[in-house]
N, C-alpha and C positions, 0 to 999 in steps of 0.2 A: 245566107243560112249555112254555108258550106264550113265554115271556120268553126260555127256551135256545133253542129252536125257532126261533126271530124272530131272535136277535141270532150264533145257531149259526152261522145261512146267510152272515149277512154275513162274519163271522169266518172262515167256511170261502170264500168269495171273497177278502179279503182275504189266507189264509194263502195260497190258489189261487197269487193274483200275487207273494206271497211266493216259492212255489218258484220260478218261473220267473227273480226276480231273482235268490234263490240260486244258480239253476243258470248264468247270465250268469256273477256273481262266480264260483264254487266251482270253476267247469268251465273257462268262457272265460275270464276276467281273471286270476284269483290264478298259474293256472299260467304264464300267457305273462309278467306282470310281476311275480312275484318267484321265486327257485330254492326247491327245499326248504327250505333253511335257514331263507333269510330268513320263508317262510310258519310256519314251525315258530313263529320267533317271535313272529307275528304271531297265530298260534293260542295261544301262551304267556300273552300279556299279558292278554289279557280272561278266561281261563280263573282263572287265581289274582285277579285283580279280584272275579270272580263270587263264586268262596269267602270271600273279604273282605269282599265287602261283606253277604254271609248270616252271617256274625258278627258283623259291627258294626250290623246293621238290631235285632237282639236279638227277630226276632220280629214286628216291628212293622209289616210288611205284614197276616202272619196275624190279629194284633190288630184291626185294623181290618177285615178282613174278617168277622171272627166279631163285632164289639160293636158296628159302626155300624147293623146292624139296631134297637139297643135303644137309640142314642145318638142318631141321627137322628129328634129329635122332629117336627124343624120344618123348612120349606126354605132350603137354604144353610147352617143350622146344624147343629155336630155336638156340640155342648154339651163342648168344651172336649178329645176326642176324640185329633183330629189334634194338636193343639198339643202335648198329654200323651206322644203316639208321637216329635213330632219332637225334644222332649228325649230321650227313650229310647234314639234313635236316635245324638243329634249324641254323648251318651258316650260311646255304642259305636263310633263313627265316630274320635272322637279318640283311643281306647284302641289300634286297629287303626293308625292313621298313627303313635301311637309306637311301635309292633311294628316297623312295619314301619321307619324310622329307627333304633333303635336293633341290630339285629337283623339291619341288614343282612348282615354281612360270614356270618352262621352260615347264612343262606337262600340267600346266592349259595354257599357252601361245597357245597350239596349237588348242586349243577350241573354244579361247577366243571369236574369230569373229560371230562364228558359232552354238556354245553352251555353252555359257558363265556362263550359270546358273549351271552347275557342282559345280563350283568354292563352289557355296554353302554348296555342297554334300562333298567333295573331302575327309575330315577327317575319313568319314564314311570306305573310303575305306581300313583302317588300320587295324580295327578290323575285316571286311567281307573278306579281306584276309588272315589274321592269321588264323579264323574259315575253310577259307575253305581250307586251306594247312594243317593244323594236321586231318581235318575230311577227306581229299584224301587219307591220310599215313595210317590211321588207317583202311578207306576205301579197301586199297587196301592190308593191312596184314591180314584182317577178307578172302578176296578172295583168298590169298596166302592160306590159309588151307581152302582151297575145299569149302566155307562157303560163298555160292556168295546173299546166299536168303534173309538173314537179312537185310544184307548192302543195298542190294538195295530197300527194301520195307522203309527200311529210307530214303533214296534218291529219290524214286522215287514216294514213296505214300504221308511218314510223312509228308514231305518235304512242300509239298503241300497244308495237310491239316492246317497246320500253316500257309501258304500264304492266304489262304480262308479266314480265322479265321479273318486275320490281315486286308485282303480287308474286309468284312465284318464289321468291325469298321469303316473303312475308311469310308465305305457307310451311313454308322447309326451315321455318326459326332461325336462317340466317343472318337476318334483321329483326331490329323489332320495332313496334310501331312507330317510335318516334324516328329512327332510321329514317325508317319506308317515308315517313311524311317529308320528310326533309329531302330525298330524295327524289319522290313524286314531283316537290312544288320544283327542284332543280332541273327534271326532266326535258323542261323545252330548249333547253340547251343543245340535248341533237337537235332539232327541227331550224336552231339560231343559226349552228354551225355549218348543218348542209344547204342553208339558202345564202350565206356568204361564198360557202365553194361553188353553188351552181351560175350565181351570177358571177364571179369573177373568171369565173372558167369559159363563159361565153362573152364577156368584157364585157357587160351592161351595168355594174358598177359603177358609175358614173357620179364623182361626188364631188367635180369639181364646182366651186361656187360660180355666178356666170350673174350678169347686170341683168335683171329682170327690172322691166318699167313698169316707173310706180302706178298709174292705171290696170297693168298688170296683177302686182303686188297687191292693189287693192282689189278688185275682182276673185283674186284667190282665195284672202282673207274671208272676205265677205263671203265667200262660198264655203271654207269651211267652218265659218262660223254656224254657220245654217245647216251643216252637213253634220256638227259636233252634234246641234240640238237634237238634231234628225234620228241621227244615230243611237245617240244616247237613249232615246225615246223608244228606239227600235229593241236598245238592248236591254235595255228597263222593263220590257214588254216580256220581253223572253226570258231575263233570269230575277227579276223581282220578285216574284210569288214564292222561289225559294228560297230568297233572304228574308221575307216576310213571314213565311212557314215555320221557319229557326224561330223567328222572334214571337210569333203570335201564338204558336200550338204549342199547348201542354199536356200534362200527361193525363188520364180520362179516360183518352181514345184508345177502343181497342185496338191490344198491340204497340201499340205506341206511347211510350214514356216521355217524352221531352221533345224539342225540337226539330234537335240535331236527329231521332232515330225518326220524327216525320219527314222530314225533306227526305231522308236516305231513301224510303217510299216510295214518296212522288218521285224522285229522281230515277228511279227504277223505272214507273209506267211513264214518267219524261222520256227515256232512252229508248223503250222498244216505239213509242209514239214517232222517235228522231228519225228511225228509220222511211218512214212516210215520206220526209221531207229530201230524202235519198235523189228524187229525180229534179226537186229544183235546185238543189247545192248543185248538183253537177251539172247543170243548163244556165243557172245564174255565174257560177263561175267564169265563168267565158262570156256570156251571153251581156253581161251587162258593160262591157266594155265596148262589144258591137254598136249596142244604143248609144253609146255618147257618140262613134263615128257618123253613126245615122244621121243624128240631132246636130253635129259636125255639118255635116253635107244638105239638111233637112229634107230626108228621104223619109219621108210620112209612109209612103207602100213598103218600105224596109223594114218600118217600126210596126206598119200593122201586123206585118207577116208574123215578123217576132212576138208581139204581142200576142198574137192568137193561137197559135204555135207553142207554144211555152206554156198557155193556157191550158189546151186540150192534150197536150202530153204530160205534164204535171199532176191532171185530174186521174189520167189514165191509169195512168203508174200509180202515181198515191192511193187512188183507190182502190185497186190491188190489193195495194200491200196492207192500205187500214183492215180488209176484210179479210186477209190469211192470218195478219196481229188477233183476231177480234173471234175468226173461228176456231184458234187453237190457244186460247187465253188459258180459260179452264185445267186444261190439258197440261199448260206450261207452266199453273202454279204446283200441280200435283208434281211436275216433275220435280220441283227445286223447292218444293215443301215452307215457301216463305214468299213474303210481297203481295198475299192476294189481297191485301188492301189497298191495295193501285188498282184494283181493276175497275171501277167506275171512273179512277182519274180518267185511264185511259181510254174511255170511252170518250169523255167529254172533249178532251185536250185530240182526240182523233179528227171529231168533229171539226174544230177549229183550225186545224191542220190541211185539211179535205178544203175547207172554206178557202184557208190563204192561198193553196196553190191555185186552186179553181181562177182564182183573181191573175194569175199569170204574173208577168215582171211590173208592175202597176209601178212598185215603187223607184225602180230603177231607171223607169221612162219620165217620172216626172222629177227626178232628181239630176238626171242628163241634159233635163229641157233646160229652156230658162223661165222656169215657173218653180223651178225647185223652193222658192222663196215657201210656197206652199204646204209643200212638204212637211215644212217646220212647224208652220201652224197645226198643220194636222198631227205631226206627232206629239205637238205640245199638248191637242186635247187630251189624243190618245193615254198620254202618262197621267193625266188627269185622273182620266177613265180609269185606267189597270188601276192607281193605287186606291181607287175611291172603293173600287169594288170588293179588289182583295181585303180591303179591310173591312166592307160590309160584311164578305160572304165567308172569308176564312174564319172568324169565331166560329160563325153560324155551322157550317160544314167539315172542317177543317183542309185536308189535301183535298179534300172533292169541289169546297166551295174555290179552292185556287185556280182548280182547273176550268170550275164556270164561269169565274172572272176571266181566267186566259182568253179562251171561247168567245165569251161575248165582246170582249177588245179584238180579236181581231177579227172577225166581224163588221164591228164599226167603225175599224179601220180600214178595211177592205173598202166599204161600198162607199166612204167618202172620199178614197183615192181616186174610186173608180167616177162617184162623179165630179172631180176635180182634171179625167183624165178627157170625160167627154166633153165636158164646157168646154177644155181651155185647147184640146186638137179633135175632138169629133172624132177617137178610136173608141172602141171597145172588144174587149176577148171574147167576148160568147159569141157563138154559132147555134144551129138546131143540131150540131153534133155535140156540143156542151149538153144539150136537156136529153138524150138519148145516150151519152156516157153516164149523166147521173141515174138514169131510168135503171140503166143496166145494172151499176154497181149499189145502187138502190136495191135491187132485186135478189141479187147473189146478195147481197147482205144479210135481208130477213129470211133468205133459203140458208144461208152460215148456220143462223141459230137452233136449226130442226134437224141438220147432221147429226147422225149420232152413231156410228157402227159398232160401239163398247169393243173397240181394240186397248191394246196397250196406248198409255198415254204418247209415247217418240211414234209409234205406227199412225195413230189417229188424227194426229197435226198432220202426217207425211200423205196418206189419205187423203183426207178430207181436202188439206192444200192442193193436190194436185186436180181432185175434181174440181174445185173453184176455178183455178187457173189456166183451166181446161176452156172452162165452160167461159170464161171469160174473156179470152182472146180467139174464139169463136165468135163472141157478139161482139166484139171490136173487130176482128177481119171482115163477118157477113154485112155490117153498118161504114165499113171504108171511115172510121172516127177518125184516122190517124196515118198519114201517107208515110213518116217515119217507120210507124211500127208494122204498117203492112209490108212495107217493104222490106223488112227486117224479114220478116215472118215469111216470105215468099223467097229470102234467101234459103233461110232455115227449110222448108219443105224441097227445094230444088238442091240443093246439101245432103240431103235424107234419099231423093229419089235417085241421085248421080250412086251413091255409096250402096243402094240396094240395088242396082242392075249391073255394078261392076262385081 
């Protein structure tokens, strides 16, 4: 646990700065310089990008996570590895730009009613998928060698501060929107270009081709073929509902005219929700590459550590953070005077958020194993599940019924992972410090909704947060939930008392 632990803390600083530039962009920029529509769109384009380019990678991030343990013999070599994924890749990459050309006129068909203004966009989406499909591969070979901190301070910080940069024009009329778009979708270009200088600068670049045998070759295959489905399933799960939202919600709903200004919404109470997910990005980034070593070696007490561990810190933290999102909601549509019709999204899409982490690395342990075969079925039902639903529930409710369908997919995702994880090795993540983390954040939640000191609305978040978070890692220290965060916490007070007696 020392290599999670180590590169956990940075990862969780870095995601730290992450939200706060989120919240700059999501809160202050997006809303003052574009209207619903336009951010709808703007939410649109990287959304079906993401899906694209999880079919045309064919797997081949997960590949490389799972075989460079056993391919990396030597330094800077990966004995023919990478080279093998980037063909993999560049087919699947060419097969997806002729979909997407040829195909046009049936894929803008199904907006047409609803958000017909894409049509504008649509070209953009050619090069913002190409960017983000070699910056995933590359993204995910820097992780393959234990190297999770870079990657993601481009992704999670860089990333960003080029979106600001870019809103910031938009605001000061030095661009105008079509600009801004065209520049947004060109954006990953820094993120492309500082992960070609960071591996070449430490020589792990490594692209020369190398004889892989064919039992090899086929094992890989067959693994990312399983790993495309998987994936795909996974990412279908998470940005579906807002491709479906564009296409099924029309105008009626209060506040909301058309598609395109419903997704902008949801994708608002999507973002402050994202922040929840803050402590397993930065634990599964690293962490998941541990488990293939594990499953490597088949260290089952390595894998439970992690499993449980991951579990009970994920709950910790996320629960947290859903209950500081949930007690200063109110507070924070007053401030920015727009989006409070997100606010039952993000209730619901909270809930499911709480549930996934609660489940720990579930999926990364049976995707490491050699049961991954599994995996696939399950996330076959799962897509099953998410579109059946969102189409039941989103007429019916529109962004609130998306977020019920999210909710109860992962859900029923979670506990058939989890009994697929008990059959097939006999682990599981819960503890009695799982049912005493949720008692607690259970408790502080329904106490969230009865604060009320009528301050100004930036005081009364500021307030109210800090007694939550008080009162909360109080019952996390006096219950020993969490040997990470006690310890943490025990630095922080021995920190405090050295600096008050000097």
């Amino acid at each position: 646990m020392g290599i999670i632990e180590k590169q956990s803390k940075f990862n969780l600083l870095i995601l730290a700065i992450a939200v706060f530039l989120g919240a700059v962009n999501n809160i202050g920029l997006f809303p003052v310089a574009l209207n619903k529509e336009e951010w709808g769109i703007i939410r649109f384009l990287p959304t079906i990008s993401i899906i694209a380019s999880n079919i045309s990678l064919f797997g081949t991030p997960s590949i490389l996570m799972k075989f460079m343990p056993s391919f990396l013999k030597k330094e800077g070599s990966n004995n023919g590895l990478f080279f093998y994924s980037i063909k993999i890749a560049a087919v699947g990459i060419l097969t997806v730009l002729a979909i997407f050309m040829l195909f046009k006129s049936s894929i803008l068909g199904i907006y047409e009613e609803n958000a017909g203004r894409i049509s504008d966009y649509y070209n953009l989406i050619i090069p913002l998928f190409v960017l983000t499909a070699v910056t995933d591969l590359l993204s995910a070979f820097t992780r393959a060698h234990l190297l999770s901190i870079y990657q993601l301070f481009l992704k999670e910080v860089v990333h960003r501060i080029v979106q600001a940069i870019l809103l910031m024009l938009l605001i000061f009329k030095w661009v105008d929107f079509e600009l801004f778009t065209t520049l947004f979708s060109l954006s990953l270009l820094v993120n492309l270009i500082g992960l070609i200088y960071f591996l070449s600068s430490r020589k792990l670049l490594d692209v020369n081709p190398a004889v892989i045998p064919k039992e090899n070759k086929k094992a890989i295959l067959k693994f990312g073929a399983t790993s495309s489905l998987t994936g795909l399933g996974a990412t279908l799960t998470n940005r579906i509902d807002g491709l479906m939202i564009t296409a099924l919600v029309s105008g009626g709903v209060i506040g909301i005219s058309n598609g395109l200004e419903a997704v902008a919404i949801y994708s608002f109470g999507l973002y402050l929700i994202s922040i929840i997910d803050m402590p397993a990005r930065a634990i599964a980034n690293i962490a998941n590459n541990i488990i293939a070593v594990a499953w490597e070696k088949n260290d089952k007490k390595e894998l439970l550590l992690i499993y449980q561990k991951t579990s009970i810190n994920q709950l910790i933290i996320g629960g947290l953070l859903f209950i500081l999102i949930w007690s200063g909601i109110d507070e924070l549509f007053e401030l920015i005077g727009k989006y409070e019709e997100s606010k039952w999204v993000i209730l619901y899409l909270g809930i499911g958020k709480i549930v996934n982490l609660t489940f720990g690395t579930n999926s990364a342990i049976i995707s490491s194993s050699k049961y991954y075969i599994y995996l696939m079925y399950a996330m076959l039902v799962l897509l099953v599940l998410t579109v059946s639903l969102n189409l039941y529930f989103i007429p019916l409710y529109g962004i609130e019924g998306a977020a019920i369908a999210t909710t109860l997919t992962l859900v029923s995702y979670n506990l058939l992972l989890l009994f697929m994880i008990k059959i097939k090795s006999g682990m599981q993540p819960f503890t009695t410090k799982t049912l005493i983390s949720i008692l607690l954040a259970g408790t502080l939640f329904v106490f969230a909704n009865y604060i009320d000191f009528n301050l100004q609305p930036l005081f009364e978040i500021i307030v109210v947060g800090s007694i939550l978070s008080i009162l909360f890692f109080v019952g996390v220290y006096t219950f020993k939930l969490s040997i990470e965060l006690n310890n943490t916490i025990d630095k922080v007070i021995r920190f405090i008392i050295k600096k008050v007696r000097s």
